[in-house]
C-alpha positions as a Markdown table, in Angstrom:
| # | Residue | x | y | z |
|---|---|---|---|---|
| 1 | Unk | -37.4 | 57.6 | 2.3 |
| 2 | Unk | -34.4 | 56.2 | 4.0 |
| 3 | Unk | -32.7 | 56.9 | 7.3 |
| 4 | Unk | -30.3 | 60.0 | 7.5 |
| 5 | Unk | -27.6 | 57.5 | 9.2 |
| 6 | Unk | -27.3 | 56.1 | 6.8 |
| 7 | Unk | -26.8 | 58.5 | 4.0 |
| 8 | Unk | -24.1 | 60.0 | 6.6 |
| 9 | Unk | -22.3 | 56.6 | 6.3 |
| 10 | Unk | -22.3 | 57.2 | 2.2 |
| 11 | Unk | -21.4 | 60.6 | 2.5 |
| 12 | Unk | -18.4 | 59.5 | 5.2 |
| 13 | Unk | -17.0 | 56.9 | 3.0 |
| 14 | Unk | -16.7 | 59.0 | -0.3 |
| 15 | Unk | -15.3 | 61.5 | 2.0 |
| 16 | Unk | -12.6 | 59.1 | 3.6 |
| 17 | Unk | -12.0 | 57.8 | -0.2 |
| 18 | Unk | -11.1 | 61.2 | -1.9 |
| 19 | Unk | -9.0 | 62.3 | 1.5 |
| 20 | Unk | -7.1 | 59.2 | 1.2 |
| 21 | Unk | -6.3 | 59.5 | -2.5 |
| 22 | Unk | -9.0 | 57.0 | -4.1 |
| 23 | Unk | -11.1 | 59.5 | -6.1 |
| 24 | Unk | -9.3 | 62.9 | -7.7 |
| 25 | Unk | -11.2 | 65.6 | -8.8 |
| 26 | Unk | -15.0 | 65.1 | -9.5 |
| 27 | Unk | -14.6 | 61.2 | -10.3 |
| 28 | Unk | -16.0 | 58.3 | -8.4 |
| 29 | Unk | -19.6 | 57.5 | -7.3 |
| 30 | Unk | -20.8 | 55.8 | -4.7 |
| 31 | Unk | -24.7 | 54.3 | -3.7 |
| 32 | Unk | -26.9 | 52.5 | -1.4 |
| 33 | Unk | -30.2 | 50.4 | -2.0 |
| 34 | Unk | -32.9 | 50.7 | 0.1 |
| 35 | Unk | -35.9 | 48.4 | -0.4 |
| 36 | Unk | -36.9 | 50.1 | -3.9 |
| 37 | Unk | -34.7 | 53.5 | -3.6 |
| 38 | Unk | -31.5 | 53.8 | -4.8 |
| 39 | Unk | -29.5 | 56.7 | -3.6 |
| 40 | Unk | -26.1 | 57.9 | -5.5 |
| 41 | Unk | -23.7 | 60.8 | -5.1 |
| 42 | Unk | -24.6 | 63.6 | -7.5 |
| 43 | Unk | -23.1 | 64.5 | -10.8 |
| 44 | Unk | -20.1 | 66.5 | -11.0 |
| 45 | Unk | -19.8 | 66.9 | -7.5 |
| 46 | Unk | -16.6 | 65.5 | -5.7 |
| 47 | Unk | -16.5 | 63.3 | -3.1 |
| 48 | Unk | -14.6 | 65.2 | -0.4 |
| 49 | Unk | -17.5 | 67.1 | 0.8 |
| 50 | Unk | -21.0 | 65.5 | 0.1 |
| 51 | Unk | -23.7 | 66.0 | 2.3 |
| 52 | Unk | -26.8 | 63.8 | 2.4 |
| 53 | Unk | -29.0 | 66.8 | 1.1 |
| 54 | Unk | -27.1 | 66.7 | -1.9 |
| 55 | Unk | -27.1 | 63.1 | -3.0 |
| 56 | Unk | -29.6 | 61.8 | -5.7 |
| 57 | Unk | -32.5 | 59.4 | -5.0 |
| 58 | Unk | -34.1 | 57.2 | -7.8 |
| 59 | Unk | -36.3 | 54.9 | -8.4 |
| 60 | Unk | -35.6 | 51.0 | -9.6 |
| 61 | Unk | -36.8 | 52.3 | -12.3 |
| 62 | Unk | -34.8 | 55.2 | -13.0 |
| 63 | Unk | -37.4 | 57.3 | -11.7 |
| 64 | Unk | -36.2 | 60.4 | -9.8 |
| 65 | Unk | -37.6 | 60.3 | -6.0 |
| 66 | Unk | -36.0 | 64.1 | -5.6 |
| 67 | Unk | -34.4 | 66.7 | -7.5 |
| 68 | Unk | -31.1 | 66.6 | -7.6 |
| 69 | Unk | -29.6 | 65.1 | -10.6 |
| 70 | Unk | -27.4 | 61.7 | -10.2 |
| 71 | Unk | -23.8 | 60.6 | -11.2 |
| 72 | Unk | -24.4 | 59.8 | -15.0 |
| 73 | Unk | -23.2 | 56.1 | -14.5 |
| 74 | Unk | -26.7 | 55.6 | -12.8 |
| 75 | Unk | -27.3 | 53.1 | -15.2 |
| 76 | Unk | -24.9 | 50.6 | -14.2 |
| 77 | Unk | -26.1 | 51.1 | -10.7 |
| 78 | Unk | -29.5 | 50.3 | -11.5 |
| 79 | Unk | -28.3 | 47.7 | -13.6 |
| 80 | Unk | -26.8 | 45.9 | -10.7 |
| 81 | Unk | -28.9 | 46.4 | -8.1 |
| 82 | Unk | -31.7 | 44.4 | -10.6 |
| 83 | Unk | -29.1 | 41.5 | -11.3 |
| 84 | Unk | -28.8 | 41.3 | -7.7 |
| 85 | Unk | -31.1 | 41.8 | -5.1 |
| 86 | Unk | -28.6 | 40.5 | -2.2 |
| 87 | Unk | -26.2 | 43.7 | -3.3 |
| 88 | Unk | -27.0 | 46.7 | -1.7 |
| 89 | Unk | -24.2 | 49.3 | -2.2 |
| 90 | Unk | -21.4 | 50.7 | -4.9 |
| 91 | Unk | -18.3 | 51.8 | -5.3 |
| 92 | Unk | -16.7 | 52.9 | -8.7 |
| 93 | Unk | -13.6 | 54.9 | -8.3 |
| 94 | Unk | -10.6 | 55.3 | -10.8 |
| 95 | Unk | -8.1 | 54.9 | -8.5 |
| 96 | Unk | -4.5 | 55.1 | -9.9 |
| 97 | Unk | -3.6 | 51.4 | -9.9 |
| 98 | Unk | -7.0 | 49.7 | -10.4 |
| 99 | Unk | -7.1 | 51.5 | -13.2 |
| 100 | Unk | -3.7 | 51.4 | -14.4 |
| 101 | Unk | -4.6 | 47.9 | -14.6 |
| 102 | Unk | -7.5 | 48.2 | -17.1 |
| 103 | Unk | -5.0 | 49.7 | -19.5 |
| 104 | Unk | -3.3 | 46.6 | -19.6 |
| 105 | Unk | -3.1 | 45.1 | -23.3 |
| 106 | Unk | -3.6 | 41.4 | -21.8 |
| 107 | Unk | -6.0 | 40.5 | -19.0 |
| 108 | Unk | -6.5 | 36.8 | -18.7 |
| 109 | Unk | -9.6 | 35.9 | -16.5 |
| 110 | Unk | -10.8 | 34.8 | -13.7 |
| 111 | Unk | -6.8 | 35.6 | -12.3 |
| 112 | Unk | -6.3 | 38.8 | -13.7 |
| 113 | Unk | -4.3 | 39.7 | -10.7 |
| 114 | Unk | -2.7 | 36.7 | -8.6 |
| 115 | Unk | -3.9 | 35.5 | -5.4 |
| 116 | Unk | -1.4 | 37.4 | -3.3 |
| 117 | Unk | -2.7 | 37.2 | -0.4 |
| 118 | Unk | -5.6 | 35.5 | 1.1 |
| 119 | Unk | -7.7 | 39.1 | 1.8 |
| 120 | Unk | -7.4 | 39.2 | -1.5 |
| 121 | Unk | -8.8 | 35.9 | -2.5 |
| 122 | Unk | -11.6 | 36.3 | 0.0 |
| 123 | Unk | -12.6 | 39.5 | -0.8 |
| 124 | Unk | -12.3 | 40.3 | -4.7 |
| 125 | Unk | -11.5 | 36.8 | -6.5 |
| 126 | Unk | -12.8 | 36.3 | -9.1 |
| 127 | Unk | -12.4 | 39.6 | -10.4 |
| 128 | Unk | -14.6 | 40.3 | -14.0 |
| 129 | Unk | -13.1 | 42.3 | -16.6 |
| 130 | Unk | -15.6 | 44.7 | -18.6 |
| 131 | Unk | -14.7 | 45.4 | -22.0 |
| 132 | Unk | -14.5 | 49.7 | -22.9 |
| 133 | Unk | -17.7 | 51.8 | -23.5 |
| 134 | Unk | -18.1 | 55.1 | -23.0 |
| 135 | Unk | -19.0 | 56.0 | -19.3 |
| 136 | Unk | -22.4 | 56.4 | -18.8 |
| 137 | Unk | -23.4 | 54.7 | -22.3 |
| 138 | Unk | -26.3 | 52.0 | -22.1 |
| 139 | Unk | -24.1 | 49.8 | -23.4 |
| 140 | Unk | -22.0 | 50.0 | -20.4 |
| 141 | Unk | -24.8 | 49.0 | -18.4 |
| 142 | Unk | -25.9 | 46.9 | -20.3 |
| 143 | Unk | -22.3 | 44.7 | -19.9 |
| 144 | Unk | -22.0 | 45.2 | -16.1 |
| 145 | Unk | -25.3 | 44.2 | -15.5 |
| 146 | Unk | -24.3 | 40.6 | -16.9 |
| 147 | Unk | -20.6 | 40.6 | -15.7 |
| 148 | Unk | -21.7 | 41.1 | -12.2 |
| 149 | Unk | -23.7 | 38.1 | -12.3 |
| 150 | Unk | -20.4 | 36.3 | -11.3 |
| 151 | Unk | -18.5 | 39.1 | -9.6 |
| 152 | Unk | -18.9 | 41.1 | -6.7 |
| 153 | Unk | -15.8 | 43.1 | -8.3 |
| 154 | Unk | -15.1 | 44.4 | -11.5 |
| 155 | Unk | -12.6 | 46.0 | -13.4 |
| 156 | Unk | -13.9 | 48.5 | -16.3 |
| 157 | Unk | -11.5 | 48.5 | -19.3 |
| 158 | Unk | -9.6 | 52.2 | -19.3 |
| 159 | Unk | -11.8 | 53.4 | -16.7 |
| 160 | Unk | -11.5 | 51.7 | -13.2 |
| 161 | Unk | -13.4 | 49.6 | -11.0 |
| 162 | Unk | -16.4 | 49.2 | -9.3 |
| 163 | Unk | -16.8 | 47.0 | -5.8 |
| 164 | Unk | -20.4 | 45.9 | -4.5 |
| 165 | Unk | -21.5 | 44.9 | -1.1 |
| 166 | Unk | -24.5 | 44.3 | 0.9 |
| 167 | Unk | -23.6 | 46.9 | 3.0 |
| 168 | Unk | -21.0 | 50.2 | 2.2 |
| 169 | Unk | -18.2 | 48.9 | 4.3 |
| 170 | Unk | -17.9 | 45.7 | 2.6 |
| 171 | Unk | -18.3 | 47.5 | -1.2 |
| 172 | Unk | -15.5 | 50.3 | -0.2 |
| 173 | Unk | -13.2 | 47.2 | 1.4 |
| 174 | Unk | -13.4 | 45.4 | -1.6 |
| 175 | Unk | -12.8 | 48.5 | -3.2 |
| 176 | Unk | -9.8 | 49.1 | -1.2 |
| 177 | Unk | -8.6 | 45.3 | -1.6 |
| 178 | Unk | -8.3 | 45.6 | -5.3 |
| 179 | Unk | -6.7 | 48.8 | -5.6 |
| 180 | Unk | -3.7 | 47.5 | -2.9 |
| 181 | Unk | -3.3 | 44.5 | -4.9 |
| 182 | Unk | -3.1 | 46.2 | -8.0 |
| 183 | Unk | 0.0 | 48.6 | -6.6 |
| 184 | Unk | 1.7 | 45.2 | -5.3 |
| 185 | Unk | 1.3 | 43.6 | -8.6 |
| 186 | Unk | 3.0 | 46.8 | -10.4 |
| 187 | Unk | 5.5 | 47.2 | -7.3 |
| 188 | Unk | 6.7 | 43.3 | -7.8 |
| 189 | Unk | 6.2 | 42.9 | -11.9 |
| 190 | Unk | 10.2 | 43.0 | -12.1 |
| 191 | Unk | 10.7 | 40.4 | -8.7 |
| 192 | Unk | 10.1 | 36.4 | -8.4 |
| 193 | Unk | 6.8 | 36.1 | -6.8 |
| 194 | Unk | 5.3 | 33.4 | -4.5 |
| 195 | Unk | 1.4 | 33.1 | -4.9 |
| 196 | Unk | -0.9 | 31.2 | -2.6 |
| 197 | Unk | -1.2 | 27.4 | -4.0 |
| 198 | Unk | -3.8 | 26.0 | -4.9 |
| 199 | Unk | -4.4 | 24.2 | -1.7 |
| 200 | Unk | -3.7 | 27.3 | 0.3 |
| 201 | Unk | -6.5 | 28.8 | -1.7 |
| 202 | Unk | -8.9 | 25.7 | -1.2 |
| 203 | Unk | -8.2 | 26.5 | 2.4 |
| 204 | Unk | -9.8 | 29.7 | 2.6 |
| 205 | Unk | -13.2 | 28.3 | 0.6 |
Protein backbone atom coordinates (compact mmCIF):
# COMPACT_ATOMS: atom_id res chain seq x y z
CA UNK A 1 0.00 0.00 0.00
CA UNK A 2 1.59 3.28 -0.45
CA UNK A 3 3.17 5.70 1.97
CA UNK A 4 0.79 8.15 3.98
CA UNK A 5 3.23 11.12 2.81
CA UNK A 6 2.42 10.83 0.13
CA UNK A 7 -1.30 10.62 -0.08
CA UNK A 8 -0.98 13.87 2.37
CA UNK A 9 0.82 15.62 -0.66
CA UNK A 10 -2.55 14.52 -2.94
CA UNK A 11 -4.77 15.51 -0.38
CA UNK A 12 -2.66 19.06 0.00
CA UNK A 13 -2.67 19.92 -3.54
CA UNK A 14 -6.53 19.31 -4.23
CA UNK A 15 -6.84 21.33 -1.15
CA UNK A 16 -4.53 24.25 -2.31
CA UNK A 17 -6.42 23.91 -5.86
CA UNK A 18 -10.14 24.42 -4.71
CA UNK A 19 -8.89 27.27 -1.96
CA UNK A 20 -7.33 29.03 -4.75
CA UNK A 21 -10.27 28.94 -7.07
CA UNK A 22 -9.22 25.91 -9.58
CA UNK A 23 -11.95 23.41 -8.65
CA UNK A 24 -15.75 24.70 -7.52
CA UNK A 25 -18.04 22.60 -5.96
CA UNK A 26 -17.48 18.79 -6.21
CA UNK A 27 -15.50 18.90 -9.61
CA UNK A 28 -11.93 18.05 -10.27
CA UNK A 29 -9.91 14.85 -9.50
CA UNK A 30 -6.73 14.27 -8.79
CA UNK A 31 -4.34 10.75 -8.57
CA UNK A 32 -0.99 9.16 -7.97
CA UNK A 33 0.58 5.81 -9.38
CA UNK A 34 2.35 3.72 -7.30
CA UNK A 35 4.06 0.75 -8.74
CA UNK A 36 0.66 -1.15 -9.69
CA UNK A 37 -1.94 1.07 -7.38
CA UNK A 38 -3.51 3.88 -8.45
CA UNK A 39 -5.00 6.19 -5.88
CA UNK A 40 -7.80 8.98 -6.86
CA UNK A 41 -9.84 11.36 -4.92
CA UNK A 42 -13.35 9.96 -4.25
CA UNK A 43 -16.60 10.63 -6.05
CA UNK A 44 -18.65 13.43 -5.27
CA UNK A 45 -16.44 14.58 -2.74
CA UNK A 46 -14.82 18.19 -3.10
CA UNK A 47 -11.49 18.92 -3.02
CA UNK A 48 -11.17 21.37 -0.17
CA UNK A 49 -11.13 18.84 2.59
CA UNK A 50 -9.89 15.29 1.47
CA UNK A 51 -8.19 13.25 3.76
CA UNK A 52 -6.03 10.23 2.75
CA UNK A 53 -8.61 7.81 4.46
CA UNK A 54 -11.08 8.93 2.07
CA UNK A 55 -9.39 8.60 -1.30
CA UNK A 56 -9.95 5.48 -3.61
CA UNK A 57 -7.31 2.86 -4.37
CA UNK A 58 -7.47 0.66 -7.57
CA UNK A 59 -5.93 -1.63 -9.28
CA UNK A 60 -4.23 -1.25 -13.03
CA UNK A 61 -6.86 -3.10 -13.68
CA UNK A 62 -9.68 -1.30 -12.37
CA UNK A 63 -9.79 -3.55 -9.48
CA UNK A 64 -10.68 -1.83 -6.18
CA UNK A 65 -7.71 -2.33 -3.44
CA UNK A 66 -10.35 -0.60 -0.70
CA UNK A 67 -13.69 0.46 -0.38
CA UNK A 68 -14.26 3.61 -1.08
CA UNK A 69 -15.64 4.32 -4.38
CA UNK A 70 -13.42 6.58 -6.99
CA UNK A 71 -14.09 9.81 -9.13
CA UNK A 72 -16.12 8.32 -12.04
CA UNK A 73 -13.48 9.57 -14.69
CA UNK A 74 -11.30 6.57 -13.26
CA UNK A 75 -11.14 5.39 -16.55
CA UNK A 76 -9.17 7.99 -18.13
CA UNK A 77 -6.81 7.67 -15.30
CA UNK A 78 -6.26 4.20 -15.81
CA UNK A 79 -6.21 4.83 -19.31
CA UNK A 80 -3.12 7.00 -19.00
CA UNK A 81 -1.31 5.59 -16.55
CA UNK A 82 -1.17 2.22 -19.14
CA UNK A 83 -0.19 4.61 -22.21
CA UNK A 84 2.50 5.79 -19.96
CA UNK A 85 4.38 4.20 -17.48
CA UNK A 86 6.91 7.31 -16.98
CA UNK A 87 3.53 9.34 -15.78
CA UNK A 88 2.71 9.04 -12.37
CA UNK A 89 0.10 11.62 -11.28
CA UNK A 90 -3.25 13.68 -12.55
CA UNK A 91 -4.82 16.61 -12.53
CA UNK A 92 -8.28 17.27 -14.26
CA UNK A 93 -9.95 20.38 -13.10
CA UNK A 94 -12.51 22.65 -14.90
CA UNK A 95 -11.10 25.62 -14.15
CA UNK A 96 -12.83 28.84 -15.58
CA UNK A 97 -10.47 29.68 -18.36
CA UNK A 98 -9.05 26.24 -19.36
CA UNK A 99 -12.28 25.47 -19.93
CA UNK A 100 -13.64 28.46 -21.40
CA UNK A 101 -11.19 27.56 -23.90
CA UNK A 102 -12.62 24.13 -24.83
CA UNK A 103 -15.82 25.96 -25.76
CA UNK A 104 -14.17 27.52 -28.36
CA UNK A 105 -15.68 26.86 -31.95
CA UNK A 106 -12.01 26.65 -33.59
CA UNK A 107 -9.05 25.00 -31.95
CA UNK A 108 -6.22 24.65 -34.43
CA UNK A 109 -3.45 22.16 -33.01
CA UNK A 110 -0.59 21.73 -31.79
CA UNK A 111 -0.76 25.91 -30.98
CA UNK A 112 -4.10 26.03 -29.62
CA UNK A 113 -2.92 28.70 -27.36
CA UNK A 114 0.32 30.79 -28.37
CA UNK A 115 3.61 30.47 -26.94
CA UNK A 116 3.34 33.38 -24.63
CA UNK A 117 5.82 32.85 -22.65
CA UNK A 118 8.59 30.39 -22.38
CA UNK A 119 6.97 28.49 -18.96
CA UNK A 120 4.48 28.05 -21.09
CA UNK A 121 6.33 26.44 -23.92
CA UNK A 122 8.29 24.35 -21.53
CA UNK A 123 5.71 23.12 -19.47
CA UNK A 124 2.35 22.49 -21.55
CA UNK A 125 3.33 22.83 -25.39
CA UNK A 126 2.06 20.91 -27.36
CA UNK A 127 -1.23 20.98 -25.86
CA UNK A 128 -3.78 17.98 -27.31
CA UNK A 129 -7.31 18.76 -27.88
CA UNK A 130 -9.91 15.88 -26.94
CA UNK A 131 -13.01 15.87 -28.87
CA UNK A 132 -16.58 15.87 -26.40
CA UNK A 133 -17.82 12.64 -24.65
CA UNK A 134 -19.70 12.38 -21.87
CA UNK A 135 -17.53 12.46 -18.62
CA UNK A 136 -16.81 9.29 -17.38
CA UNK A 137 -18.01 7.43 -20.78
CA UNK A 138 -15.45 4.69 -22.11
CA UNK A 139 -15.33 6.45 -24.99
CA UNK A 140 -13.68 9.26 -23.18
CA UNK A 141 -11.06 7.01 -22.08
CA UNK A 142 -10.74 5.50 -24.74
CA UNK A 143 -9.57 9.03 -26.70
CA UNK A 144 -7.32 10.24 -23.89
CA UNK A 145 -5.61 7.25 -23.68
CA UNK A 146 -4.35 7.87 -27.43
CA UNK A 147 -4.11 11.73 -27.22
CA UNK A 148 -1.84 11.53 -24.31
CA UNK A 149 0.49 9.53 -26.27
CA UNK A 150 1.82 13.01 -27.52
CA UNK A 151 0.83 15.27 -24.65
CA UNK A 152 1.56 15.54 -21.19
CA UNK A 153 -1.49 18.16 -21.29
CA UNK A 154 -4.76 18.06 -22.59
CA UNK A 155 -7.68 20.05 -23.08
CA UNK A 156 -11.18 18.12 -22.93
CA UNK A 157 -13.73 19.67 -25.40
CA UNK A 158 -16.56 21.49 -23.02
CA UNK A 159 -15.18 20.10 -19.98
CA UNK A 160 -11.58 21.21 -19.00
CA UNK A 161 -8.32 19.87 -18.76
CA UNK A 162 -6.27 17.39 -17.44
CA UNK A 163 -2.21 17.88 -16.65
CA UNK A 164 0.12 14.72 -16.02
CA UNK A 165 3.34 14.49 -14.27
CA UNK A 166 5.77 12.02 -12.89
CA UNK A 167 5.26 13.48 -9.71
CA UNK A 168 2.02 15.74 -8.30
CA UNK A 169 3.93 19.04 -8.32
CA UNK A 170 4.85 18.84 -11.77
CA UNK A 171 0.94 17.59 -12.97
CA UNK A 172 -0.67 20.51 -10.76
CA UNK A 173 2.13 23.10 -12.32
CA UNK A 174 1.26 22.14 -15.66
CA UNK A 175 -2.10 22.35 -14.54
CA UNK A 176 -1.65 25.74 -13.28
CA UNK A 177 0.46 26.86 -16.45
CA UNK A 178 -2.42 26.28 -18.76
CA UNK A 179 -5.07 27.69 -16.89
CA UNK A 180 -2.77 31.28 -16.58
CA UNK A 181 -2.29 31.19 -20.22
CA UNK A 182 -5.67 30.56 -21.06
CA UNK A 183 -6.87 33.90 -18.90
CA UNK A 184 -3.90 35.88 -20.82
CA UNK A 185 -5.14 34.67 -24.07
CA UNK A 186 -8.84 35.89 -23.21
CA UNK A 187 -7.43 39.14 -21.31
CA UNK A 188 -5.24 40.19 -24.67
CA UNK A 189 -7.82 38.64 -27.59
CA UNK A 190 -8.73 42.42 -28.34
CA UNK A 191 -4.63 43.81 -28.11
CA UNK A 192 -1.61 43.24 -30.67
CA UNK A 193 0.33 40.50 -29.32
CA UNK A 194 4.03 39.60 -29.49
CA UNK A 195 4.66 35.72 -29.36
CA UNK A 196 8.00 34.04 -28.80
CA UNK A 197 9.66 33.34 -32.46
CA UNK A 198 10.45 30.66 -33.54
CA UNK A 199 14.11 30.89 -32.68
CA UNK A 200 13.25 32.06 -29.21
CA UNK A 201 11.33 28.80 -28.96
CA UNK A 202 14.20 26.63 -30.53
CA UNK A 203 16.13 28.21 -27.67
CA UNK A 204 14.29 26.66 -24.89
CA UNK A 205 14.50 22.88 -26.64
Amino acid sequence: MMTTPLLETLCSIARSLHRRGYAHGSTGNLSVRAIEEVWLTPTGRSLENLAPAELACLGLDGEARNANRPTKEFPFHLAIYRARPDLHAIVHLHSFYATALSCLEQLPEPDVLPALTPYYFMRVHPLAVVSYHRPGAPSLAEEIGSAIARSNVLLLRNHGLVACGATLEEAADRAEELEQTARLHFFLKSERVRVLSPQEIRELL
